[in-house]
TIRO-2110 file (N, C-alpha, C; in Angstrom, 1 decimal):
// TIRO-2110
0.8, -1.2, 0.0, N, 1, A
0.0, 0.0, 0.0, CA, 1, A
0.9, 1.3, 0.0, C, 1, A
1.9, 1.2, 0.6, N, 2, A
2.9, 2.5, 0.8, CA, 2, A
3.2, 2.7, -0.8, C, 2, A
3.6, 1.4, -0.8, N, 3, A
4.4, 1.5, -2.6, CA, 3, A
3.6, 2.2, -3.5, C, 3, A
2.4, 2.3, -3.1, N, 4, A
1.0, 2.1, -4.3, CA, 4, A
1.1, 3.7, -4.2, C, 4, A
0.8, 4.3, -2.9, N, 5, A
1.0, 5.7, -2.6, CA, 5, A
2.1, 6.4, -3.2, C, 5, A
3.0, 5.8, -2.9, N, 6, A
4.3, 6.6, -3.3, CA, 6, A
4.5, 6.9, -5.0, C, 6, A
4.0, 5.6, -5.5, N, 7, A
4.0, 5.6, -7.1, CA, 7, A
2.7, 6.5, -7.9, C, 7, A
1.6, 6.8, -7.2, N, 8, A
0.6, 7.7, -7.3, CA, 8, A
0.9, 8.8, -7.4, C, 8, A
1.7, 9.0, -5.8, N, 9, A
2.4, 10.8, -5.7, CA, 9, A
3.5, 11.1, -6.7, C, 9, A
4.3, 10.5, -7.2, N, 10, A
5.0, 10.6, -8.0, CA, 10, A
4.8, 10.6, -9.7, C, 10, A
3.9, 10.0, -10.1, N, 11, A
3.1, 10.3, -11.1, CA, 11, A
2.4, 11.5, -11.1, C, 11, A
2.2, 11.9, -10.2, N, 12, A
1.0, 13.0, -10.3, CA, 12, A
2.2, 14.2, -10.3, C, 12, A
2.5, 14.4, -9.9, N, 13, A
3.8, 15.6, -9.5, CA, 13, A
4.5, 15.5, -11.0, C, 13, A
4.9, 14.1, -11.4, N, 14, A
5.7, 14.4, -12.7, CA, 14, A
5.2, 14.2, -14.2, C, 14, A
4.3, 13.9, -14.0, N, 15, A
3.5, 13.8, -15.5, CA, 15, A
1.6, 15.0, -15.2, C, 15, A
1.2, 15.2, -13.9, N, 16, A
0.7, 15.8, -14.2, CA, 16, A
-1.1, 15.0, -14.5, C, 16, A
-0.7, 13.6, -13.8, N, 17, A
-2.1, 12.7, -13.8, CA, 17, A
-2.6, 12.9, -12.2, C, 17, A
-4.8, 12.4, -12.6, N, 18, A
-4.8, 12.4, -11.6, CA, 18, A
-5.2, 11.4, -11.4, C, 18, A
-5.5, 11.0, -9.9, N, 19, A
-6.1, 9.3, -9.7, CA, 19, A
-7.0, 9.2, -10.5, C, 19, A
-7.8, 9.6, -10.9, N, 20, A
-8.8, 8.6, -11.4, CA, 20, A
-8.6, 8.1, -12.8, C, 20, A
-6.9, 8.7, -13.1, N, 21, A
-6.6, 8.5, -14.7, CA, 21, A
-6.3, 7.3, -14.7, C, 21, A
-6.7, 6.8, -13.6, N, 22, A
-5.5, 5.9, -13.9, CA, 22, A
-5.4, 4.6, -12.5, C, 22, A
-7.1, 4.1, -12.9, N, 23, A
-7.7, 3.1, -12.3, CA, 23, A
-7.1, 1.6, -11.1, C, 23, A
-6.5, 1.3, -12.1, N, 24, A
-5.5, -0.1, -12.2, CA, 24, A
-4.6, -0.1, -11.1, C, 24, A
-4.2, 1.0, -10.6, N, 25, A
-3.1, 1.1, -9.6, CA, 25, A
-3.4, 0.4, -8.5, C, 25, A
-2.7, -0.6, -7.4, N, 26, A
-2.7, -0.8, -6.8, CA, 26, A
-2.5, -2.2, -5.8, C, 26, A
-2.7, -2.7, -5.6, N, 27, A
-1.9, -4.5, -4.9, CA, 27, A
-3.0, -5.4, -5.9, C, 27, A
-2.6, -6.4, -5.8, N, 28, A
-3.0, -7.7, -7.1, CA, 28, A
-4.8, -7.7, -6.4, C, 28, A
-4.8, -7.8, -5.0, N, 29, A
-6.2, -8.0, -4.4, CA, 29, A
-7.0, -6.7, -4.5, C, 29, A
-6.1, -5.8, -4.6, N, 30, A
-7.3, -4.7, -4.8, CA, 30, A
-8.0, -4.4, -5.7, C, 30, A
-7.1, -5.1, -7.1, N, 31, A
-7.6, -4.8, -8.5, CA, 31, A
-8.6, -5.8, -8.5, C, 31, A
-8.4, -7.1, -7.9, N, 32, A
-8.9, -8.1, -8.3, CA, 32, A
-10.9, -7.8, -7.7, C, 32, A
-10.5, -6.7, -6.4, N, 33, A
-11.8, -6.5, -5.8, CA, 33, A
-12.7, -5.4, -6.8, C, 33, A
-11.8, -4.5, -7.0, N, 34, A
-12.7, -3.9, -8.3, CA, 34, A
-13.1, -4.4, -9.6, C, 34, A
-12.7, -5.5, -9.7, N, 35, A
-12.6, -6.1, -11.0, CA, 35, A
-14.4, -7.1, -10.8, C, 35, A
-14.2, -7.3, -9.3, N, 36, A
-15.7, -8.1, -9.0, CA, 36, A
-16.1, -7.0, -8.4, C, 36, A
-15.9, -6.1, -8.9, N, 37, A
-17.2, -4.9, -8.2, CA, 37, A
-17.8, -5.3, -6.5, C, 37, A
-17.1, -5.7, -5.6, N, 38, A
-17.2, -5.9, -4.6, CA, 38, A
-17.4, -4.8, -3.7, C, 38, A
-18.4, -5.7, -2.6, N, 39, A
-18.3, -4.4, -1.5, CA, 39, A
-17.6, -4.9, -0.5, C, 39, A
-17.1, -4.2, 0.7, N, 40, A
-15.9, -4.3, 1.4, CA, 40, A
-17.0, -5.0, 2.5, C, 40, A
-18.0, -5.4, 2.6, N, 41, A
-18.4, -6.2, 3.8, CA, 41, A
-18.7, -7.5, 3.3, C, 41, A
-17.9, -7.9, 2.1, N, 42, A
-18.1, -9.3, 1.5, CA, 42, A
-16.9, -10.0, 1.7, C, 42, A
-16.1, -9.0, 2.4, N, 43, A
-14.5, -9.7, 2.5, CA, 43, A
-14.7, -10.5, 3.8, C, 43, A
-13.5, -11.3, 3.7, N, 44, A
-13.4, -12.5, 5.3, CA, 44, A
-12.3, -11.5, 6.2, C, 44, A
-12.9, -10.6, 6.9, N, 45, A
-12.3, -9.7, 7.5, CA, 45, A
-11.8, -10.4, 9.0, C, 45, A
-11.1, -9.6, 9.7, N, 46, A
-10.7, -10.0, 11.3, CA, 46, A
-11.9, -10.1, 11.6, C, 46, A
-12.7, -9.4, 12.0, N, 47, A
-14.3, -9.6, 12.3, CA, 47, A
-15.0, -10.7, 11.9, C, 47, A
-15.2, -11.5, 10.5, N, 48, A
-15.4, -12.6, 10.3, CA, 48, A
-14.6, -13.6, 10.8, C, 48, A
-13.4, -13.6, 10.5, N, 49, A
-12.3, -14.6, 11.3, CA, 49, A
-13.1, -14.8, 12.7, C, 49, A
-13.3, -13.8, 13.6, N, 50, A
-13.8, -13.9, 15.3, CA, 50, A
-14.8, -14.9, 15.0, C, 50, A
-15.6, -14.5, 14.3, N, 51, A
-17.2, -14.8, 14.6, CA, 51, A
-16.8, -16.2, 14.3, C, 51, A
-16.3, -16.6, 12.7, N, 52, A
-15.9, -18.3, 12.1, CA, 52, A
-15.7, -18.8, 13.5, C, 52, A
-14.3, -18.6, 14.1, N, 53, A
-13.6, -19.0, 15.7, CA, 53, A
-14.9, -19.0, 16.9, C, 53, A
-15.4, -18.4, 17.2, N, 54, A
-16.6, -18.3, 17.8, CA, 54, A
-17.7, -19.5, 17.6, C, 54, A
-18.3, -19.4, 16.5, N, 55, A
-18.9, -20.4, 15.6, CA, 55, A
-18.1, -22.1, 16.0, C, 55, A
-17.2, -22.1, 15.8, N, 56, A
-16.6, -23.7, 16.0, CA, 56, A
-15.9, -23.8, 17.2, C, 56, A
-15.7, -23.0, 17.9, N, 57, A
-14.7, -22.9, 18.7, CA, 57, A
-13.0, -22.6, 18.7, C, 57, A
-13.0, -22.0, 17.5, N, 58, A
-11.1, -22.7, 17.2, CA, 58, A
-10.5, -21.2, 18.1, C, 58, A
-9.6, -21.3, 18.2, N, 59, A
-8.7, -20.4, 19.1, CA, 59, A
-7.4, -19.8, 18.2, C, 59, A
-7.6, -18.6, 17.5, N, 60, A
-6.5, -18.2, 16.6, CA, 60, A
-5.9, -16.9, 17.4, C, 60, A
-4.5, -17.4, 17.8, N, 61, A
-3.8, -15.5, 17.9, CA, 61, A
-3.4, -14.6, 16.8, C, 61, A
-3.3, -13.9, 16.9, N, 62, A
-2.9, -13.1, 16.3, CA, 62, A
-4.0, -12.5, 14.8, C, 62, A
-5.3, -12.3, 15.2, N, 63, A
-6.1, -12.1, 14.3, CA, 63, A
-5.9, -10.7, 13.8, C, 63, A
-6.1, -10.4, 11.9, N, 64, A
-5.7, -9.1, 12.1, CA, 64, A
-7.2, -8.1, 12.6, C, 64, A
-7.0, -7.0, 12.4, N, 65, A
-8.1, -5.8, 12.9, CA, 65, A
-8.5, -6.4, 11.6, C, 65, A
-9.7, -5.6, 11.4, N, 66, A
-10.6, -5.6, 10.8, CA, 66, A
-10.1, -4.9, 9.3, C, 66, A
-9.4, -3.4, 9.7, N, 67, A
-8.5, -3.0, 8.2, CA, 67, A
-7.3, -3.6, 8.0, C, 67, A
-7.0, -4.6, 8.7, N, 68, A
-5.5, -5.6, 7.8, CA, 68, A
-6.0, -6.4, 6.8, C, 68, A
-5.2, -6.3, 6.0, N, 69, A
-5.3, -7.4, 4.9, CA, 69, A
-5.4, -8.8, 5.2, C, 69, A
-5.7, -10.1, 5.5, N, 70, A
-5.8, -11.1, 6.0, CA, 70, A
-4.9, -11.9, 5.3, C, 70, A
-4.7, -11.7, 3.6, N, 71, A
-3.6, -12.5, 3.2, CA, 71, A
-2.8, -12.2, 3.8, C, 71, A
-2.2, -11.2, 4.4, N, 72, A
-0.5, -11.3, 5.2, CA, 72, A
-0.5, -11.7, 6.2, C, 72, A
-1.2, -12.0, 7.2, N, 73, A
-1.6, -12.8, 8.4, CA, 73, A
-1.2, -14.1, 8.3, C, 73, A
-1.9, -14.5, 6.9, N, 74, A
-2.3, -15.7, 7.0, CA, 74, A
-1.2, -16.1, 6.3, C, 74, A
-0.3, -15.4, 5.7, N, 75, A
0.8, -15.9, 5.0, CA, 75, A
2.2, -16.1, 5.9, C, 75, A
2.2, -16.1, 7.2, N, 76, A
3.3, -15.6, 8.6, CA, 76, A
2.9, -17.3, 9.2, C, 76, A
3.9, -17.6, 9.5, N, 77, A
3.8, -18.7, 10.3, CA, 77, A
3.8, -18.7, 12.1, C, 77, A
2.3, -19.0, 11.8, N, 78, A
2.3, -18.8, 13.6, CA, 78, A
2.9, -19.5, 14.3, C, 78, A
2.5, -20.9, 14.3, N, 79, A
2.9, -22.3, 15.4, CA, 79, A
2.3, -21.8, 16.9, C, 79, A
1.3, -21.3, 17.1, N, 80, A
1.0, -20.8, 18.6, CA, 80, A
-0.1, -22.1, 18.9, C, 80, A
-0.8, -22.0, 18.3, N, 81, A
-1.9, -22.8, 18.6, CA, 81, A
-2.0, -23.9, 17.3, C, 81, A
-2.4, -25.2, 17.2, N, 82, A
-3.4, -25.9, 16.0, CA, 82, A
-4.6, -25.1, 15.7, C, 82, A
-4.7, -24.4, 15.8, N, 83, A
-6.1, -23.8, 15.3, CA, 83, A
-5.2, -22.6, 14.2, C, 83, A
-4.4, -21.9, 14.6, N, 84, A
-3.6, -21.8, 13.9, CA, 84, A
-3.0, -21.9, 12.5, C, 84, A
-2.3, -23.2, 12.5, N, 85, A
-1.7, -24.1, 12.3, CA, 85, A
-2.5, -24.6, 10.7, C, 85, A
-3.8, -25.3, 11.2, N, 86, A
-5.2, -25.3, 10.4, CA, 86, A
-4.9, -24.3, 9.6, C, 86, A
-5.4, -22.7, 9.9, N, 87, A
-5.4, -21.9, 9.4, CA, 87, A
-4.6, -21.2, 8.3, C, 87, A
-3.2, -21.7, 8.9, N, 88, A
-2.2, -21.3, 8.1, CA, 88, A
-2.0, -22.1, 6.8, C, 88, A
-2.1, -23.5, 7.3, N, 89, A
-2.1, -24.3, 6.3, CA, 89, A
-3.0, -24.3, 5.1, C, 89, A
-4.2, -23.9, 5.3, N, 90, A
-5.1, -23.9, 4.7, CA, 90, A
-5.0, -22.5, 4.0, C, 90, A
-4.8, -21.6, 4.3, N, 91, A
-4.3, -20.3, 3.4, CA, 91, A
-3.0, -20.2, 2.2, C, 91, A
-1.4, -20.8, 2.8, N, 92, A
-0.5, -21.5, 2.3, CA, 92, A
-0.7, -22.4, 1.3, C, 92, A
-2.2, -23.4, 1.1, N, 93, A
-2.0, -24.4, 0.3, CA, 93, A
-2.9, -23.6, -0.7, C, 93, A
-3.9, -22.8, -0.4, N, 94, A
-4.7, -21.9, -1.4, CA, 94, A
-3.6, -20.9, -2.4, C, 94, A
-2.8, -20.2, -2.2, N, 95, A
-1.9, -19.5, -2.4, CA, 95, A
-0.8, -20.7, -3.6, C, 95, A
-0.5, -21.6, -3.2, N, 96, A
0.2, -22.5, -3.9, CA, 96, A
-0.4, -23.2, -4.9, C, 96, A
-2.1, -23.1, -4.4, N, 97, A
-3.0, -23.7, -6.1, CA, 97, A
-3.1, -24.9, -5.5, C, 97, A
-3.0, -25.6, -4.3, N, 98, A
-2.9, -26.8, -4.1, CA, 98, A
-4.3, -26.9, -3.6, C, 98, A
-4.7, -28.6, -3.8, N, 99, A
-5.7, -28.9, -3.1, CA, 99, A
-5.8, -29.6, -1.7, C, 99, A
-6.9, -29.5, -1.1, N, 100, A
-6.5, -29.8, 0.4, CA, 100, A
-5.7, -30.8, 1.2, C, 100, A
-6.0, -31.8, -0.4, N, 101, A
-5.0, -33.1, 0.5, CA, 101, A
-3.6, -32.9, -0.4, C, 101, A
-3.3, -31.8, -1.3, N, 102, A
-1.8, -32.1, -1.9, CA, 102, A
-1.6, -30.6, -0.5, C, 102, A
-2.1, -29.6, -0.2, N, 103, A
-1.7, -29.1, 1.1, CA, 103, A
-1.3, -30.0, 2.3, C, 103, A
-1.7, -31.0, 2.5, N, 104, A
-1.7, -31.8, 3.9, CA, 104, A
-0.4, -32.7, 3.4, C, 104, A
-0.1, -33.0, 1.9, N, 105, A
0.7, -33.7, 1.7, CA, 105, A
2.0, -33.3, 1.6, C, 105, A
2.2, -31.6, 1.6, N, 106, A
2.9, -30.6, 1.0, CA, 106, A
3.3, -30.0, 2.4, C, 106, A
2.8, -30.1, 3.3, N, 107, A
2.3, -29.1, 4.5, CA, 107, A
4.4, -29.0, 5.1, C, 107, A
4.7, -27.4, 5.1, N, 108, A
5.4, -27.3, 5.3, CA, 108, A
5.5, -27.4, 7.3, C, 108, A
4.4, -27.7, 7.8, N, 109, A
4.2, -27.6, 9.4, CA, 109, A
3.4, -29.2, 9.3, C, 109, A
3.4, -29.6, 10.8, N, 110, A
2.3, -30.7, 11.0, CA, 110, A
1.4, -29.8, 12.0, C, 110, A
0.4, -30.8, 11.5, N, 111, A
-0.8, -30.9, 11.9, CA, 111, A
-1.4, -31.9, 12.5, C, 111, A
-2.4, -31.9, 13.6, N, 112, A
-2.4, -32.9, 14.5, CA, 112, A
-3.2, -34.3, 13.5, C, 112, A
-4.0, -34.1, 12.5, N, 113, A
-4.8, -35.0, 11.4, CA, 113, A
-5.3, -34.6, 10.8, C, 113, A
-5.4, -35.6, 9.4, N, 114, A
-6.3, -35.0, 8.2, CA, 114, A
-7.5, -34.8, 8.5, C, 114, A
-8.1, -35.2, 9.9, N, 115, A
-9.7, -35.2, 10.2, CA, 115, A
-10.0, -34.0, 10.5, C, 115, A
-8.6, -33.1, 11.6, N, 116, A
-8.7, -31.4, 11.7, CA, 116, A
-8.4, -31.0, 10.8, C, 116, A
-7.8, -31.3, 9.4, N, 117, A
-7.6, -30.0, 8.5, CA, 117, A
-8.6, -30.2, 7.9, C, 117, A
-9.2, -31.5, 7.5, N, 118, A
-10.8, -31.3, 7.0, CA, 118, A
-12.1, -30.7, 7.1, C, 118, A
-12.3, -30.7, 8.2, N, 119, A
-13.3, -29.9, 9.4, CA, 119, A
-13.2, -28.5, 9.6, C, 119, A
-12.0, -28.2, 9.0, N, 120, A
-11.4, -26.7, 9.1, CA, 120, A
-11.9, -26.2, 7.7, C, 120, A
-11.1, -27.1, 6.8, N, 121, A
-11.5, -26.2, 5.3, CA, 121, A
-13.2, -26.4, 4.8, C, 121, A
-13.5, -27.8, 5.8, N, 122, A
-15.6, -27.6, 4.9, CA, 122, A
-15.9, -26.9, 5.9, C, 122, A
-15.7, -26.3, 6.9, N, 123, A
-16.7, -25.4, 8.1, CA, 123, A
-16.4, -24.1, 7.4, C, 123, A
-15.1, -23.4, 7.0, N, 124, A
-14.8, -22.4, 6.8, CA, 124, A
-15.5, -22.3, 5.2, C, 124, A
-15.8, -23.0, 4.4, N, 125, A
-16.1, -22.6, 3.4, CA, 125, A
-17.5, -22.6, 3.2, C, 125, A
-18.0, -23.6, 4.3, N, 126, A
-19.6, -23.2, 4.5, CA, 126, A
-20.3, -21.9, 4.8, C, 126, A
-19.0, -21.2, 5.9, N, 127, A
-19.1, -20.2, 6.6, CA, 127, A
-19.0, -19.1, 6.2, C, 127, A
-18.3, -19.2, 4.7, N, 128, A
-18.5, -18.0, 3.7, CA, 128, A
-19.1, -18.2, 2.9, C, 128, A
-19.6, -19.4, 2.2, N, 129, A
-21.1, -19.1, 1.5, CA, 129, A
-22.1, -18.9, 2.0, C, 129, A
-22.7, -19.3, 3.4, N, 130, A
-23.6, -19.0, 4.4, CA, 130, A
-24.0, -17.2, 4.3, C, 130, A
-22.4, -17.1, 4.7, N, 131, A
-23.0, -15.0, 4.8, CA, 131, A
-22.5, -14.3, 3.8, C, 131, A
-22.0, -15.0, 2.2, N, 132, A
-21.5, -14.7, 1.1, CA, 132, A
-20.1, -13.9, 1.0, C, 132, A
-19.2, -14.5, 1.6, N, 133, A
-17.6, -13.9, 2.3, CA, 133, A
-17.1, -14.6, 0.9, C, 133, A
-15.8, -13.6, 1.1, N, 134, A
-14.7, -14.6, 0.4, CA, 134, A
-13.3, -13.7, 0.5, C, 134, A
-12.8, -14.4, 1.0, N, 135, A
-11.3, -14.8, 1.5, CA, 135, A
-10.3, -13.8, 0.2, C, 135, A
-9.1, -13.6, 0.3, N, 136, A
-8.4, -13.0, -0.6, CA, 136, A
-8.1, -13.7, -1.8, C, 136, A
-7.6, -15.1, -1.4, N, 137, A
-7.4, -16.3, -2.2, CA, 137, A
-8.8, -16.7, -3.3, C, 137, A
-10.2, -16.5, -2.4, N, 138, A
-11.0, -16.5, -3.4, CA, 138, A
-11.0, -15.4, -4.7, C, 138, A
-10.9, -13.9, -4.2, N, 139, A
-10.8, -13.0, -5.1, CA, 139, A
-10.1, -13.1, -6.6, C, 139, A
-8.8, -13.7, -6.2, N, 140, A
-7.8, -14.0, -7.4, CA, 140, A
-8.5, -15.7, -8.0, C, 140, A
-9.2, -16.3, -7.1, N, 141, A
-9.1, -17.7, -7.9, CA, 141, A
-10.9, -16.9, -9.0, C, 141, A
-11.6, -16.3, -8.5, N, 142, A
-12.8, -15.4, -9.3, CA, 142, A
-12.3, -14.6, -10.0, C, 142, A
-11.3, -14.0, -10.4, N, 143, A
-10.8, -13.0, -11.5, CA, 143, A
-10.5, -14.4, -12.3, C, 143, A
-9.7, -15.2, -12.6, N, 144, A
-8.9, -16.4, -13.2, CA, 144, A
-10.3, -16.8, -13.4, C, 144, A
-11.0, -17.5, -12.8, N, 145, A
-12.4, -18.1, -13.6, CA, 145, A
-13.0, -17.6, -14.3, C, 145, A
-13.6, -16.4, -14.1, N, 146, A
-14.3, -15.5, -15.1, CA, 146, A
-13.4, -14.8, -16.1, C, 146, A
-12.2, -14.9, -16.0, N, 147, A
-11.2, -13.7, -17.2, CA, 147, A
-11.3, -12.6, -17.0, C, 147, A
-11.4, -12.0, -15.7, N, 148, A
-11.7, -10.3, -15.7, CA, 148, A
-10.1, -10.0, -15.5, C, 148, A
-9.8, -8.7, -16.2, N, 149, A
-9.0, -8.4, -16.2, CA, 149, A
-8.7, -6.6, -16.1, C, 149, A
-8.0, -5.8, -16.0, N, 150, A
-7.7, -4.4, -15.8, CA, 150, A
-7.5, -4.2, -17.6, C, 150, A
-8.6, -3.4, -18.0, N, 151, A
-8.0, -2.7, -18.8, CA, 151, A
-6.8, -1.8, -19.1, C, 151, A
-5.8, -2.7, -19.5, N, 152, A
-4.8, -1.4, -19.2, CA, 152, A
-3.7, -1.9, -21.2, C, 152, A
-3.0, -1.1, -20.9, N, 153, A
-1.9, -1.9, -22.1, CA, 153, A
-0.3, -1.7, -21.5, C, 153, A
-0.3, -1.4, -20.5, N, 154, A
1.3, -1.1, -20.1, CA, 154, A
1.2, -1.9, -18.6, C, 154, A
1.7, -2.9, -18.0, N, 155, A
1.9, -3.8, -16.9, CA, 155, A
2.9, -3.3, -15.7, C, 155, A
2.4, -2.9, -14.8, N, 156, A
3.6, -2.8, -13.7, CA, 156, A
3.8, -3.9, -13.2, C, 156, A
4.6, -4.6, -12.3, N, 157, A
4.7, -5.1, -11.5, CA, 157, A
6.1, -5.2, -10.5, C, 157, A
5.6, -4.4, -9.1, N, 158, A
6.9, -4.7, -8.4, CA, 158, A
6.7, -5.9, -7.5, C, 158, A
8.4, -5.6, -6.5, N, 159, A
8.2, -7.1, -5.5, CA, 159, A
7.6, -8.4, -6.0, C, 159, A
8.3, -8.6, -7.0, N, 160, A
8.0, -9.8, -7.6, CA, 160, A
8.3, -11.0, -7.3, C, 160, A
9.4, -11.1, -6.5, N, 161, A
9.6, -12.1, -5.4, CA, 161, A
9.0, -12.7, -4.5, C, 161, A
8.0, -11.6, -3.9, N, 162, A
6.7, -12.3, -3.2, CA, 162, A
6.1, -12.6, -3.6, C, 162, A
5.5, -13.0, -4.5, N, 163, A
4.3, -13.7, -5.4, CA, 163, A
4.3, -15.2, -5.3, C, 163, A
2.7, -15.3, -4.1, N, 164, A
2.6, -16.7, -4.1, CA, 164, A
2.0, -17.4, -6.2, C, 164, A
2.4, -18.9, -6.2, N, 165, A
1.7, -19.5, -7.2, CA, 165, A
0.1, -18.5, -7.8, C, 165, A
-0.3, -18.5, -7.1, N, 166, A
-1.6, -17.8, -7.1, CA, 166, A
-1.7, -16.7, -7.8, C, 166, A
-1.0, -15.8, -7.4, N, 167, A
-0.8, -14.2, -7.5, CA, 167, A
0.5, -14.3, -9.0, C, 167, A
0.8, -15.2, -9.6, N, 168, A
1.7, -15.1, -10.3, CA, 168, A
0.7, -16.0, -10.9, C, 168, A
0.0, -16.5, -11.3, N, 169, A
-1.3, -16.7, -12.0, CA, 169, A
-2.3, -15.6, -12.8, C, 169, A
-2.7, -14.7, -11.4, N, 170, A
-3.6, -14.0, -11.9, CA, 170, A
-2.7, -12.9, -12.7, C, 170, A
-1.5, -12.3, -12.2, N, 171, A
-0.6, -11.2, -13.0, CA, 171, A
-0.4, -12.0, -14.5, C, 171, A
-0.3, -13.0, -14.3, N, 172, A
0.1, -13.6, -16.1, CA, 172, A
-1.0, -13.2, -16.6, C, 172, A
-2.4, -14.0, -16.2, N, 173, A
-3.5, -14.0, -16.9, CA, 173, A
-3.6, -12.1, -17.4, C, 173, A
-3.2, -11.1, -16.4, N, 174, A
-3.6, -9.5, -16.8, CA, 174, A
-2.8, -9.4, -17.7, C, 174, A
-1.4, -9.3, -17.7, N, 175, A
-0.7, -9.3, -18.1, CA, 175, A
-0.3, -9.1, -19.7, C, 175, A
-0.5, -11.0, -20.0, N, 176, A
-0.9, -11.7, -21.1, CA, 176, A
-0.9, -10.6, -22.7, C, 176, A
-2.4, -9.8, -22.4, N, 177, A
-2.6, -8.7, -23.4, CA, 177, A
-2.0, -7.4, -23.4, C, 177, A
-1.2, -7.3, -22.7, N, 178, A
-0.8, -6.1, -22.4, CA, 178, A
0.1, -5.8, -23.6, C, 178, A
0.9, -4.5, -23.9, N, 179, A
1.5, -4.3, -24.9, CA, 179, A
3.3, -4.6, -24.7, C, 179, A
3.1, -4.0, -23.2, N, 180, A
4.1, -4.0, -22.4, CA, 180, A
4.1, -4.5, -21.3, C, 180, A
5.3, -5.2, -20.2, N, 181, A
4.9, -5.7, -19.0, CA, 181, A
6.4, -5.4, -18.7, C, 181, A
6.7, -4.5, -17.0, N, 182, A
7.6, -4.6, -16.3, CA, 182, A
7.7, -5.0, -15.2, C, 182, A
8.4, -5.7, -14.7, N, 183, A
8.2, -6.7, -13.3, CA, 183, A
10.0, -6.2, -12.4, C, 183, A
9.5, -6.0, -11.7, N, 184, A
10.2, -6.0, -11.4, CA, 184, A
10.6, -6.6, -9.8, C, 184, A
11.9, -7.5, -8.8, N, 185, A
12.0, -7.8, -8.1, CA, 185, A
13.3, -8.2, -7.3, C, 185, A
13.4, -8.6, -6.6, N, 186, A
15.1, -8.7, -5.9, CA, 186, A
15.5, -10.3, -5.9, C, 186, A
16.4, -10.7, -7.0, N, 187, A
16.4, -11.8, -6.9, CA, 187, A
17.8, -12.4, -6.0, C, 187, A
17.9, -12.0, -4.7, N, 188, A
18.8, -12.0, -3.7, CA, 188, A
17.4, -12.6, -2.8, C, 188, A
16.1, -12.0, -3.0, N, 189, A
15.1, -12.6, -1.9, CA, 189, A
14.8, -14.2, -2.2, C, 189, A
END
């Protein structure tokens, strides 16, 4: 988000654009939310996280507020709790494209059984179709199903290093038509 700011202010000061010239700007999930014309209380926010935990009982630290982004949470390796653990794994294997049992099979952490990571991923996904949520990981895997894409013809892309499987999916798929594509990233990371 800083980055996103910084590259806005600096456009505008030296070319003379203003935001609204110039839509597209911004992190892979934010495009991907305008892209589904979303509203912000369809996200799986800290707030939904509580209630899900609430709802089954699981015990997560480290939940974010309600304005954090939840992929970077979920992308941090807790080890505090198995409820956790669950959680993490289950975010980690979404991000890699994997499915639940090549996650369990992949799982960079253990987990106490395939019977808790199961119970974790069908409760949690009940629990966003129930009140119509979806997760970060859904947003990018719903741009990639439908083909929605950013009108644009010139491609930014920084920190390209961090880009789970997922997020280096959806950028290809925008990408793709572009005229031009710059990427850029630190290959020391």
């Amino acid at each position: 988000r800083a980055a996103r700011k910084e590259v806005v202010d600096r456009v505008e000061r030296r070319f003379g654009f203003r935001r609204g010239d110039w839509p597209w700007v911004g992190t892979i999930h934010s495009v991907a939310f305008k892209l589904l014309k979303m509203d912000p209380g369809q996200i799986m926010n800290g707030e939904r996280w509580r209630d899900f935990a609430h709802l089954h009982g699981y015990h997560f630290t480290n939940l974010p507020s309600d304005r954090d982004e939840v992929e970077f949470e979920v992308l941090k390796f807790p080890r505090r709790t198995l409820d956790d653990d669950l959680r993490y794994l289950h975010g980690w294997g979404r991000n890699c494209r994997y499915t639940a049992d090549q996650s369990l099979a992949r799982s960079p952490i253990l987990i106490a059984s395939a019977g808790d990571f199961g119970m974790f991923v069908s409760r949690l996904a009940q629990f966003k179709h129930d009140r119509g949520l979806r997760d970060f990981a859904d947003l990018l895997d719903e741009v990639l199903r439908l083909g929605l894409r950013p009108e644009a013809d010139v491609g930014f892309l920084d920190e390209a290093q961090d880009l789970s499987p997922l997020q280096i999916a959806t950028v290809e798929s925008w990408f793709s038509p572009c005229i031009r594509s710059y990427v850029a990233g630190d290959d020391d990371q």
